[in-house]
Residue, then its C-alpha position, 0 to 999 in steps of 0.5 A: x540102492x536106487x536114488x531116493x529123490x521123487x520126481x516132483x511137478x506139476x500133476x495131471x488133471x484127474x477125472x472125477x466122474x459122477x455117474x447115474x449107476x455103476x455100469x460106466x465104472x465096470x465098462x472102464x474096470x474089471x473087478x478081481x479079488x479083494x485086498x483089504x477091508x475097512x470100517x466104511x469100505x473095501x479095496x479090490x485089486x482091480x484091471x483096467x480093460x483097454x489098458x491093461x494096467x492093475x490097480x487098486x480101488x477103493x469103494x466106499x458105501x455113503x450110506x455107512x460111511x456118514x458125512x462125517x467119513x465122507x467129509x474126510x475123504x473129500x478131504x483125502x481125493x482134494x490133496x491127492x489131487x495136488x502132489x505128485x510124489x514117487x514115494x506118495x501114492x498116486x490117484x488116478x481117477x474118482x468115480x462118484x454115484x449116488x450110492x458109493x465112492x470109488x477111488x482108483x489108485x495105484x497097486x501096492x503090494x502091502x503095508x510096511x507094518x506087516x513087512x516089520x511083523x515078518x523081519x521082526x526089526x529091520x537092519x541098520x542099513x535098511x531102515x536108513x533106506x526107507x528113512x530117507x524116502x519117507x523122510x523125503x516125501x514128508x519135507x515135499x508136503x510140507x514144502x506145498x503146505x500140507x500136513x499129514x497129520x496121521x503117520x504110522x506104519x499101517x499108512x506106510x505102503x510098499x510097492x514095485x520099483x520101477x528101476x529096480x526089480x528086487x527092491x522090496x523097500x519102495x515105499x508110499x505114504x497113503x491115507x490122506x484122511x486126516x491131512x490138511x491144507x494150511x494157508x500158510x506159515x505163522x501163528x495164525x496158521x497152526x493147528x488145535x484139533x486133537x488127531x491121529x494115532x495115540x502112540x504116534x502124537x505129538x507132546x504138543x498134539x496131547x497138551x492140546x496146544x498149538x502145533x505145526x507140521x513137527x508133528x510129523x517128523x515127531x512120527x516119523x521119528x516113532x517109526x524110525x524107532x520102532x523099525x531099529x527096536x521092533x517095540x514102539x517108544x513109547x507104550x502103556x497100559x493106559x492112555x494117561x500113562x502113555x501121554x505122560x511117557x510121551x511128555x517125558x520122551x525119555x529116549x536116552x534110557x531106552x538107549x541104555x536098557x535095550x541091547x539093541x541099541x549098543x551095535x547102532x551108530x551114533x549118527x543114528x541115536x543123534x537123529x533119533x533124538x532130534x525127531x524126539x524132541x518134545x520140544x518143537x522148536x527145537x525138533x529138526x524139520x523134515x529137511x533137515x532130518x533128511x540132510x542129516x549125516x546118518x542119511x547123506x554121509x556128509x556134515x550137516x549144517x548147523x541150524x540157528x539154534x545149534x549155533x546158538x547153543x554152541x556160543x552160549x556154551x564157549x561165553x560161559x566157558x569163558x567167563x568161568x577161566x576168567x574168573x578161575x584166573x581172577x580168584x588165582x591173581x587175588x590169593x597171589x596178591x595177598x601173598x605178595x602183600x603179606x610180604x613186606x610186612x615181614x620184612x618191615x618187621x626184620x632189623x635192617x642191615x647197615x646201608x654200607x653193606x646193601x650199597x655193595x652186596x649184589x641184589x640177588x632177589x631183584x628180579x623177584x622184587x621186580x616181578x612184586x612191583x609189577x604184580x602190585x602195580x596190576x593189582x592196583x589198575x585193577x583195584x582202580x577199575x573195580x572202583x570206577x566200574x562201581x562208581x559208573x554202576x552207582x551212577x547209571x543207577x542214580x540218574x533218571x531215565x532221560x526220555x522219561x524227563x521232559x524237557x524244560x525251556x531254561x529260564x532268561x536271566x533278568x539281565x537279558x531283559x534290556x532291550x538292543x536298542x538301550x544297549x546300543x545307546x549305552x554304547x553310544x553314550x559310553x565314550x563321552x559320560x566315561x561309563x566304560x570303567x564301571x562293571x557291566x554287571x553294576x550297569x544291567x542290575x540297574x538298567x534292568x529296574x529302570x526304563x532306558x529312553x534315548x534323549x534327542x542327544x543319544x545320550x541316557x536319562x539323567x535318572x539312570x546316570x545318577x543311579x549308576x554312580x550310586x551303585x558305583x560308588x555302593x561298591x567302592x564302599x564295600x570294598x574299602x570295608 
């Protein structure tokens, strides 16, 4: 099998020509026969003359197609002229006249839908061939932004390999009508118009919400399924019930009523799977699909959310076994209460006979004391974790208290100049002995003045005796 990475780079400038009539265009191309025919245009297998290189051109008629189709393909020529891809079809050159459009591209030799119609279902072998090349091309477009937006088996091309003559499963993404260019990642950027094939949309395409590029790995996902079964996932007879079946993406059933599915390998079923999730953030990506062991043989990395996943899972896990073995050491300590009870209740030997016969049951009695021990540390702890609970639930939040300026008592209203006179007079008026306390209280109520002697004022000394002697009194009583 040949290697399935396409040459990526930088693209070369496609000519777009404008002409008056189609006389340039025929003196450049031959016309041979016709290969397909659409709504608005026919494709002819066309040769150019000076090259002599075959191609496939595609003529659109402006009248019939109306802006609307021709705002789609002005859409389609403008990204086309942007990638450059081994399994993208490639343009070549762009002829406009006033009267038609033509697309010159290069020859496939036909659709993969067609391909499916012959072979009914493909091999296991062979869809992981085409898988992992369109799979490729899709991660390269949403690497530059670009969602295809319309991906199905009928858009799906197979064509020559040029390094392997008898591959017949080359294949080329095509019909760029309904892709987009976005401006980058993040909400802003995602998508709300309702687009595409009805049994290749995306649950989230069908709800009418905001999606991103995992709508096409949701396709890719529906062919994948479709190439393995030879049915379509996902079919109704109506389109209200089939956008409730693909809602549901009940995959897992299908797996058990179809006996196709039991000769498939399970690397197969899992990737199948991760495209289908109707949940796109957690559907794998386009490069992550393609890094998948079913496609490379190797282990894949686990993303984020698989890693997530796996931890949640052992956490719980783990607080199960602990509470198992918690629920065990409580019926095993109430056992083990119950049991001096009975023994308090049985007659107790003569101490003579206990201080000389050997204690057979020391090591169990041992054991009891250890277990009682642990059982009242836990006991302790479920009381102080319940006390920490109670405690944390009682007290505010501190950033919703403001924060308030603590008062100053009455005795830190004396002033630094009156205390270092009352230091001053202390040693000759013997005001030591007396208590600080008595001396603010009455300070505070009167005006300290320093006299020419640096002594204080007759009033303040009276009025300190007064308290001292107020409190010898209360004393005595």
């Amino acid at each position: 099998m040949a290697s399935t990475s396409g040459s990526r780079g930088q693209t070369s400038p496609i000519l777009h020509t404008r002409l008056d009539d189609d006389q340039m265009f025929e003196d450049h191309y031959e016309i041979k026969s016709k290969i397909g025919k659409g709504t608005f245009g026919v494709v002819y297998e066309v040769v150019h003359k000076i090259k002599n290189k075959k191609a496939a051109c595609k003529i659109v008629m402006r009248a019939i197609a109306g802006h609307a189709h021709l705002t789609l393909l002005e859409r389609e020529m403008d990204i086309l002229k942007l990638v450059k891809h081994d399994h993208i079809i490639k343009l070549h050159e762009i002829f406009e006249t006033p009267k038609k459009m033509m697309l010159v591209m290069e020859l496939c030799a036909g659709e993969l839908s067609k391909v499916l119609k012959e072979r009914r279902r493909f091999e296991e072998q062979d869809v992981k061939t085409v898988m992992s090349r369109l799979c490729d091309a899709i991660s390269y477009l949403h690497k530059i932004d670009i969602m295809h937006r319309d991906l199905k088996l009928e858009n799906v091309l197979t064509a020559a390999n040029p390094d392997d003559p008898q591959d017949q499963l080359y294949v080329k993404v095509t019909d760029f009508g309904l892709s987009v260019k976005k401006e980058g990642v993040g909400q802003e950027n995602m998508k709300m118009d309702k687009c595409g094939t009805p049994n290749y949309m995306a649950p989230e395409i069908i709800d009418s919400k905001c999606y991103s590029e995992k709508c096409d790995v949701w396709a890719l996902g529906v062919m994948m399924f479709y190439l393995i079964s030879g049915t379509l996932p996902f079919q109704a007879s109506s389109e209200s019930k089939l956008h409730e079946l693909i809602k549901e993406a009940a995959i897992l059933l299908q797996f058990e009523k179809d006996t196709v599915w039991a000769g498939i390998s399970e690397e197969a079923k899992d990737l199948l799977l991760k495209m289908l999730d109707r949940n796109p953030a957690h559907r794998v990506t386009a490069q992550e699909a393609l890094n998948h062991k079913w496609l490379t043989g190797k282990n894949q990395q686990k993303n984020v959310l698989e890693l997530m996943r796996e931890y949640l899972a052992e956490s719980t896990k783990g607080v199960e076994t602990v509470n198992e073995d918690n629920g065990s050491a409580n019926n095993h300590g109430s056992s083990c209460a119950s049991a001096p009870t009975q023994r308090k209740k049985e007659k107790p030997s003569s101490a003579s006979n206990d201080s000389h016969r050997p204690n057979s049951s020391g090591s169990a009695s041992a054991g009891n004391t250890s277990f009682r021990n642990g059982q009242d540390k836990q006991d302790k702890n479920s009381e102080s974790e319940r006390k920490a609970k109670k405690l944390v639930q009682s007290t505010p939040n501190l950033l919703t208290v403001p924060l308030q300026r603590p008062r100053r008592r009455s005795d830190e209203s004396i002033s630094s100049a009156a205390v270092k006179n009352m230091n001053r007079s202390s040693s000759s008026s013997s005001l030591s002995s007396k208590s600080w306390d008595s001396i603010t209280s009455e300070t505070s109520r009167t005006r300290v003045r320093p006299n020419s002697n640096n002594q204080l004022n007759t009033t303040s000394t009276n009025n300190t005796n007064k308290s001292a002697k107020y409190q010898s009194k209360s004393r005595r009583k």
